[in-house]
C-alpha positions as CSV (number, residue, x, y, z in Angstrom):
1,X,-2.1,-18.0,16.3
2,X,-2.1,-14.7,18.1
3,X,-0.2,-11.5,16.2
4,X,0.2,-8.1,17.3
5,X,0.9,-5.4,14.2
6,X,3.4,-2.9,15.0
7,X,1.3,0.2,12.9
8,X,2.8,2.6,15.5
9,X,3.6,5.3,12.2
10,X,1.1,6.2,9.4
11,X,2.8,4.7,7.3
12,X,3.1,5.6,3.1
13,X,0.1,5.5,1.0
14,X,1.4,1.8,-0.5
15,X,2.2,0.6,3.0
16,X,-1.4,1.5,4.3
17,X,-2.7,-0.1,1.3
18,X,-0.9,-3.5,2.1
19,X,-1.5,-3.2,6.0
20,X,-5.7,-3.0,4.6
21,X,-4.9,-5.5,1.8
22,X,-3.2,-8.6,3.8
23,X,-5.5,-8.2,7.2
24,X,-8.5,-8.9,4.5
25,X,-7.1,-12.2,4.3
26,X,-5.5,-12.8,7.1
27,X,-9.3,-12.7,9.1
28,X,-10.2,-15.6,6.6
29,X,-10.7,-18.9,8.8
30,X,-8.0,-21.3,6.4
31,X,-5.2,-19.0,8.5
32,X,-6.0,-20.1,12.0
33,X,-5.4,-16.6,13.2
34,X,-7.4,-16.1,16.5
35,X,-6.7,-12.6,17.3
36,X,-4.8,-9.4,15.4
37,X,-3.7,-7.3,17.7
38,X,-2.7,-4.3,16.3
39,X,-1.6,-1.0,17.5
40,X,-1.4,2.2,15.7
41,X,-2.6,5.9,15.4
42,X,-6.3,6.5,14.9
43,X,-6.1,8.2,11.3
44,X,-4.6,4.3,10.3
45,X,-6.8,2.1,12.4
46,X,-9.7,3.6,10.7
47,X,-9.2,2.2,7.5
48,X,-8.5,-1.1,8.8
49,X,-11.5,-3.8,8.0
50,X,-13.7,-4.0,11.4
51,X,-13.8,-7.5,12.4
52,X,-14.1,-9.6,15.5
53,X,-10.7,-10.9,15.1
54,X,-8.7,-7.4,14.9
55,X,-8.9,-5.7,17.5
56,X,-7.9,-2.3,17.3
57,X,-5.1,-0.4,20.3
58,X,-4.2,3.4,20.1
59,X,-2.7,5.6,22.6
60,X,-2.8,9.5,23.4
61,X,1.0,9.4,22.7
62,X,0.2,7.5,19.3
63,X,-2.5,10.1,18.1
64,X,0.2,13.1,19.2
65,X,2.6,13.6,15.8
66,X,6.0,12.3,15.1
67,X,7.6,13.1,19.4
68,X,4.6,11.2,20.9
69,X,5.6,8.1,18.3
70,X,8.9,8.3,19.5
71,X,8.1,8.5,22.9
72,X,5.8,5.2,22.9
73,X,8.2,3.0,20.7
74,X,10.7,3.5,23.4
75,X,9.3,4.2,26.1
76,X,5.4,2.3,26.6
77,X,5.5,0.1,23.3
78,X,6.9,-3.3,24.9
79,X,5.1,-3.0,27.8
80,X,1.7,-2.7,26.3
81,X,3.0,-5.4,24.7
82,X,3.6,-7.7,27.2
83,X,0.0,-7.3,28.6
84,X,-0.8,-9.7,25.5
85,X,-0.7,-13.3,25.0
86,X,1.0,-13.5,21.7
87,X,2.6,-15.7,19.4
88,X,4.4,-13.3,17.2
89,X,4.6,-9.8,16.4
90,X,5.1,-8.6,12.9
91,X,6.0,-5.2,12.1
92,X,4.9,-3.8,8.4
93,X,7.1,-0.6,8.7
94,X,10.2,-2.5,10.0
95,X,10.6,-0.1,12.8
96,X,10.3,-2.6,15.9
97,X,13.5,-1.9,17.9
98,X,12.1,-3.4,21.5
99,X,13.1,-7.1,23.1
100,X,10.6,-9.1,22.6
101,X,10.3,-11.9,20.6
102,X,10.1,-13.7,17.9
103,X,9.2,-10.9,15.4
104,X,8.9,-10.3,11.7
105,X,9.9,-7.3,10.4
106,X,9.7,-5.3,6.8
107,X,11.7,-3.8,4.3
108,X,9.5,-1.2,2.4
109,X,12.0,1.6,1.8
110,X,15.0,1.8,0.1
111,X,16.0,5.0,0.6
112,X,17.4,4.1,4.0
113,X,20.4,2.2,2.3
114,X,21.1,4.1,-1.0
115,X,23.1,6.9,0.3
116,X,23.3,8.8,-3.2
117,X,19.8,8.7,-3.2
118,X,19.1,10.3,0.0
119,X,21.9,12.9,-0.9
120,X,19.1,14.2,-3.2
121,X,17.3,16.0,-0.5
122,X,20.4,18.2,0.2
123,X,21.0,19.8,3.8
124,X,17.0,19.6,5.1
125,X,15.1,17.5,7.9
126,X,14.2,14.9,5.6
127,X,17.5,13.4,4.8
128,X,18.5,13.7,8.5
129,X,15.2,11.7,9.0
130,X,16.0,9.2,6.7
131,X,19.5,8.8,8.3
132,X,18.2,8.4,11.7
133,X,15.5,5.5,10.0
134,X,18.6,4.0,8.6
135,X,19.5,3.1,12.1
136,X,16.2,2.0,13.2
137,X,15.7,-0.8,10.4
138,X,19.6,-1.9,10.6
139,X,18.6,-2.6,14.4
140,X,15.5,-3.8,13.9
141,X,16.6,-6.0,11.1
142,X,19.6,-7.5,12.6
143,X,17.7,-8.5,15.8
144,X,14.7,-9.9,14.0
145,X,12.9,-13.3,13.8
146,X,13.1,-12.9,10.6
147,X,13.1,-10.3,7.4
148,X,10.4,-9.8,5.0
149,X,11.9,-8.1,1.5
150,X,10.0,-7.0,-1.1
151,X,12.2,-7.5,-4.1
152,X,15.5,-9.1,-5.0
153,X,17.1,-6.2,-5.8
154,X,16.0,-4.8,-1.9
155,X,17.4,-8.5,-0.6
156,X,20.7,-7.6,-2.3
157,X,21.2,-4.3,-1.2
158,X,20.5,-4.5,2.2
159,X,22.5,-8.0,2.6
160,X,25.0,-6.4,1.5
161,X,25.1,-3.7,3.7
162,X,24.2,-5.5,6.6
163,X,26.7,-8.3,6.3
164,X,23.7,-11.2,6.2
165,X,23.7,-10.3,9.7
166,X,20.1,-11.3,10.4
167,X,18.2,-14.8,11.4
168,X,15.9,-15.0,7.9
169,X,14.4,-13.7,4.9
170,X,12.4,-14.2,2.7
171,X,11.0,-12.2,-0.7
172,X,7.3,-11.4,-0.9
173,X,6.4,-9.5,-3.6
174,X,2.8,-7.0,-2.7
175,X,-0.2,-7.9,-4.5
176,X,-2.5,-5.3,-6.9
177,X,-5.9,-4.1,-5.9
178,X,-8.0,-5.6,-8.8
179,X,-10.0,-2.1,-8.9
180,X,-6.9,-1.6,-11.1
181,X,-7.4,-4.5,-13.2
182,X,-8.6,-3.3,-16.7
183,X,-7.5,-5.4,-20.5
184,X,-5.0,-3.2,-22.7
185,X,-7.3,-0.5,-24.9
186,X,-7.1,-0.6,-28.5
187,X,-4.3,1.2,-29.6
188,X,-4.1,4.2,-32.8
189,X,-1.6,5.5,-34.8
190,X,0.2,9.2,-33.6
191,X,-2.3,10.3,-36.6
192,X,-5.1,9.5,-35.1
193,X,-4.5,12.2,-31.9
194,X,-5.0,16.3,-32.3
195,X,-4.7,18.8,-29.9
196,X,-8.4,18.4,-29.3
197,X,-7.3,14.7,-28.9
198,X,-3.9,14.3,-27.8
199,X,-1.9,11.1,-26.7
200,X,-2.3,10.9,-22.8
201,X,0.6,10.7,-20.6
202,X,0.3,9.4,-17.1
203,X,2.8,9.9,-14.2
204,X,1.4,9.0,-10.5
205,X,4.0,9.4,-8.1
206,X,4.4,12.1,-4.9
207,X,6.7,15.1,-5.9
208,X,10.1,14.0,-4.0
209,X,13.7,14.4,-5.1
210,X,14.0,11.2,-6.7
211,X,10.5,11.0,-8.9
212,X,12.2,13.7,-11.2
213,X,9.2,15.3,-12.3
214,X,10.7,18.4,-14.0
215,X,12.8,16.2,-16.4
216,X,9.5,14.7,-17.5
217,X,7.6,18.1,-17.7
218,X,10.1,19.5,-19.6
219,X,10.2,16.0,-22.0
220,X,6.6,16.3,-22.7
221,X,6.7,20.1,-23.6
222,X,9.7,19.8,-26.0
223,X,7.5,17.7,-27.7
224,X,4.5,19.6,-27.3
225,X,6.5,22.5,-28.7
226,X,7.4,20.6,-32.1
227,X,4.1,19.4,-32.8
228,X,3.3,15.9,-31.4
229,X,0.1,16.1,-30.1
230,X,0.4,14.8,-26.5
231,X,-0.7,16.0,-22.7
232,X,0.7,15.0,-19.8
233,X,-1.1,14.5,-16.4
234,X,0.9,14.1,-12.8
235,X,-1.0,12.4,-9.9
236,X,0.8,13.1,-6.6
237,X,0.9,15.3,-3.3
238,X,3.9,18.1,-3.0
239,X,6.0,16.0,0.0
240,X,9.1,17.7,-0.8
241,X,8.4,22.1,-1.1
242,X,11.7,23.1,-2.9
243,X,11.2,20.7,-6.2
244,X,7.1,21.3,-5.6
245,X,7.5,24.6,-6.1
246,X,9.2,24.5,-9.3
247,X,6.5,21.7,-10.2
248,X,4.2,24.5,-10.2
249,X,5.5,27.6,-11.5
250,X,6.8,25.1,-14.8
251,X,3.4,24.0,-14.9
252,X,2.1,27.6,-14.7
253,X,4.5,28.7,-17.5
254,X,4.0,26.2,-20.0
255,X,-0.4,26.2,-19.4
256,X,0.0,29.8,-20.6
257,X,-0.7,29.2,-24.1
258,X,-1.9,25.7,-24.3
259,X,-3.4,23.2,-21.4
260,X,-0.8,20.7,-21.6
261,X,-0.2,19.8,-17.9
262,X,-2.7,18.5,-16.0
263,X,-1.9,18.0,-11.8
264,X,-3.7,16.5,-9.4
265,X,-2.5,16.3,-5.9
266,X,-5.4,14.9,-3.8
267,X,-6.7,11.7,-5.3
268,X,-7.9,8.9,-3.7
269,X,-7.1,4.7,-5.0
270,X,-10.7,4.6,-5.8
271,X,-10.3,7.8,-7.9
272,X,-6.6,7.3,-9.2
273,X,-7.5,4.1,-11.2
274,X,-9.7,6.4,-13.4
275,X,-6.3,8.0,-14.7
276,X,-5.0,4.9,-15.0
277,X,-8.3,3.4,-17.2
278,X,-8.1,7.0,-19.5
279,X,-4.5,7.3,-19.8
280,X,-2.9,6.0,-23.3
281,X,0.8,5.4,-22.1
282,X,2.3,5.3,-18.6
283,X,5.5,7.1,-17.4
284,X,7.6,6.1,-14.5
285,X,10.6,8.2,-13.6
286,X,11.6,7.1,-10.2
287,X,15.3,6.0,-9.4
288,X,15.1,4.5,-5.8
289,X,12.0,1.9,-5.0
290,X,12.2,-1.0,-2.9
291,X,9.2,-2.6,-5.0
292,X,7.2,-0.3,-7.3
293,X,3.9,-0.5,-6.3
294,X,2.7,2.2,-9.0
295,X,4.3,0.7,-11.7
296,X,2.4,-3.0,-10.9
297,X,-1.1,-0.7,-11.4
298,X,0.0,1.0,-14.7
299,X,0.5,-2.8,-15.6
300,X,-2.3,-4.4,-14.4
301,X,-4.1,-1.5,-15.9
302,X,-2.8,-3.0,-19.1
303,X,-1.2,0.7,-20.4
304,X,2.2,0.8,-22.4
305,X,5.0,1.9,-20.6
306,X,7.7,3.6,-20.6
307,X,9.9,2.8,-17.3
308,X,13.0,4.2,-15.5
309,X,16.0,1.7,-15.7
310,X,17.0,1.8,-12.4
311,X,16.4,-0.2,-9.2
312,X,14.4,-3.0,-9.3
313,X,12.4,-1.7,-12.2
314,X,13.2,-4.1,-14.7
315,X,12.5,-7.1,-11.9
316,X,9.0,-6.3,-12.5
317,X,8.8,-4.8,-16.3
318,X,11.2,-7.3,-17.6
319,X,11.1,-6.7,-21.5
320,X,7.4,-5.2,-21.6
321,X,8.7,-1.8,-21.4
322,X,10.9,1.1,-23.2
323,X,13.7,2.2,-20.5
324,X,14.8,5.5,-20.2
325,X,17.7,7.5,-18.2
326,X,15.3,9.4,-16.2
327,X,18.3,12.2,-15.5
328,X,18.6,12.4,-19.3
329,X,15.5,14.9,-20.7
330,X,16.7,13.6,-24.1
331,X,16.9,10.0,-23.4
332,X,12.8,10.4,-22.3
333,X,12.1,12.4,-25.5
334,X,13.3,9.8,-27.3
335,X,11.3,7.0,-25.5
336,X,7.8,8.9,-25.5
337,X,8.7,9.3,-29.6
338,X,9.6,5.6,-30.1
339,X,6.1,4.6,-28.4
340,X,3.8,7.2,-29.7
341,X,5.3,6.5,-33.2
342,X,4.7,2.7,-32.8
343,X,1.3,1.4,-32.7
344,X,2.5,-2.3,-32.4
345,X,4.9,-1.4,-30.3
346,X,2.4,-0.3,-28.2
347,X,0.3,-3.1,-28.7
348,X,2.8,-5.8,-27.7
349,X,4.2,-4.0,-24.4
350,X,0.8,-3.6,-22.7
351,X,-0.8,-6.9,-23.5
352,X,2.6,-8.6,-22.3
353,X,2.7,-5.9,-18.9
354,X,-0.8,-6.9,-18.0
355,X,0.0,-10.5,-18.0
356,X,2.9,-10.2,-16.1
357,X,1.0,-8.1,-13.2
358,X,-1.1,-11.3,-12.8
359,X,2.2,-13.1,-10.7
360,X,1.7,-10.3,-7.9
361,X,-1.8,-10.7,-5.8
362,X,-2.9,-10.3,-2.3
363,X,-3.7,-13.2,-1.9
364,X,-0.5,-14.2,-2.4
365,X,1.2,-11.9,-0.3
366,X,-0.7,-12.9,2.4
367,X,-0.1,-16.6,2.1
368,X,3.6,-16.5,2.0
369,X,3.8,-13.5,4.4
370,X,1.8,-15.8,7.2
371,X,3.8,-18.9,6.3
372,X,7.0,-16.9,7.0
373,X,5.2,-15.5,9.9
374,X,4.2,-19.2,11.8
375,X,7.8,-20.1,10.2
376,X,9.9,-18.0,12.7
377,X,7.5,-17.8,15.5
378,X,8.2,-20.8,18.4
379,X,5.5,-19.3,20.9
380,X,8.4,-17.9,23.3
381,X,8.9,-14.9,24.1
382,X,11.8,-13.5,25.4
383,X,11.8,-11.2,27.7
């Protein structure tokens, strides 16, 4: 079996992590995979595992920003291509649009199809980016071998607005690093904490219009303000400069008189699990995921939670979690106060979340993504 990777983006930070993840075990000899093929910018090849079975393709165009991309995908992708002796390719990012075939492509983002959530980002080069992706993955879906989604609740959606007009699908769930992996702490009483020791809030997720950060600032300093002893710590880049802005200045405002904000924006996986491991409860505000990576670590790093209830979140969570509104301020109050105030509460919720990460593994991922892969690939290719 011979595969070439379409990698011809960077990528997100969860779909780099499953590109490294699933070529681990795709090089593993019970796979019968001769060769990987795959093709990408050099800033994403070089975290890719060396091996003698991947072997690694770039391009000046590739290694030139978003217009050399574009210019190679259309222009010099299929031919490079076609220089190979392949049995399939699969692309991660699901933005293959060439002839060739068969091919696998992916479903990673949902943004693409939820229109209201793209509205978010108002009149700027981001929504008219997302728009023009939208067209992309419909193509690219529609003319593929065959789909992989990563939730049910991504199946649904894009089904739907698609018209089922695709060959296959199938529903593979990403895996968890196990660097994330740690048992559910012991958990105290709100009494317990001080200011000197409060009650650590954790939210990892890139400042975008749909993360709604401020609303969970703005929670956690209510609270702050009427005496609960708690901090709050936000893990994630600026990607979107209008909302980062006012990130910062709240941030700045409220640190005035007391250190109650903590941000971080450049931390690595090896470094981000640390968070994870000190927190005491987990917050997750999102409203559009196609499968929420972060919110399988906070599980799997066996922390309480307390969980948008939108999307696909409760595909995931199930019952080991308190939902929220995350456009309601007092709807979060009111969740942080319901956990903080009870310990066995607590208790329950994070030994039951870390069991349930143990359903989503690499291993897995990888099993069920090359079986789909082999599946819809009949070693023609046409041209």
């Amino acid at each position: 079996m011979r595969i070439i990777i379409d990698a011809c983006t960077q990528g997100s930070g969860g779909g780099r992590r499953h590109l490294k993840e699933v070529l681990n075990e795709f090089i593993k000899a019970e796979y019968n995979i001769s060769k990987i093929y795959i093709w990408g910018p050099n800033t994403l090849l070089s975290i890719i595992p060396d091996n003698p079975l991947i072997i690694k393709k770039t391009s000046k165009l590739l290694n030139n920003g978003i217009l050399g991309s574009f210019i190679w995908q259309y222009f010099f992708r299929d031919s490079d291509f076609k220089k190979i002796d392949f049995n399939c390719i699969y692309s991660p990012y699901g933005n293959y649009t060439g002839n060739l075939k068969p091919y696998v492509t992916m479903s990673r983002n949902m943004l693409m199809f939820e229109e209201k959530e793209r509205k978010k980002y108002g009149f700027s080069f981001a929504r008219f980016k997302l728009k023009l992706l939208y067209y992309v993955q419909k193509k690219s879906f529609i003319n593929s071998s065959g789909i992989i989604f990563l939730s049910n609740y991504a199946k649904k959606i894009i089904s739907d607005n698609l018209n089922n007009k695709f060959e296959s699908s199938v529903v593979i769930n990403h895996g968890v690093s196990d660097i994330f992996r740690k048992l559910p702490k012991t958990q105290y009483p709100i009494s317990k904490y001080s200011t000197t020791n409060p009650f650590e809030l954790l939210y990892v997720s890139n400042i975008l219009p749909y993360k709604y950060h401020l609303n969970v600032i703005n929670a956690v300093n209510q609270l702050a303000n009427e005496g609960i002893p708690i901090k709050l710590t936000l893990i994630g880049k600026n990607e979107f400069d209008k909302i980062g802005k006012k990130v910062n200045k709240l941030v700045n405002e409220i640190n005035i008189d007391d250190k109650i904000i903590d941000w971080h924006q450049n931390v690595s996986i090896d470094e981000v699990k640390n968070y994870y491991h000190l927190s005491s409860c987990f917050i997750f505000a999102s409203t559009c995921e196609n499968m929420p990576n972060i919110l399988i670590e906070a599980m799997s790093s066996g922390l309480p939670i307390i969980c948008s209830n939108t999307g696909p979140m409760k595909e995931f969570l199930k019952e080991s979690g308190i939902y929220f509104n995350p456009l309601s301020v007092i709807d979060l109050k009111k969740s942080i106060l319901k956990m903080i105030n009870d310990v066995d509460l607590r208790k329950k919720l994070s030994k039951n979340s870390y069991e349930l990460s143990f359903n989503y593994s690499w291993q897995k991922c990888a099993q069920k993504s090359i079986s789909f892969i082999i599946n819809n690939s009949n070693n023609l290719k046409n041209v």
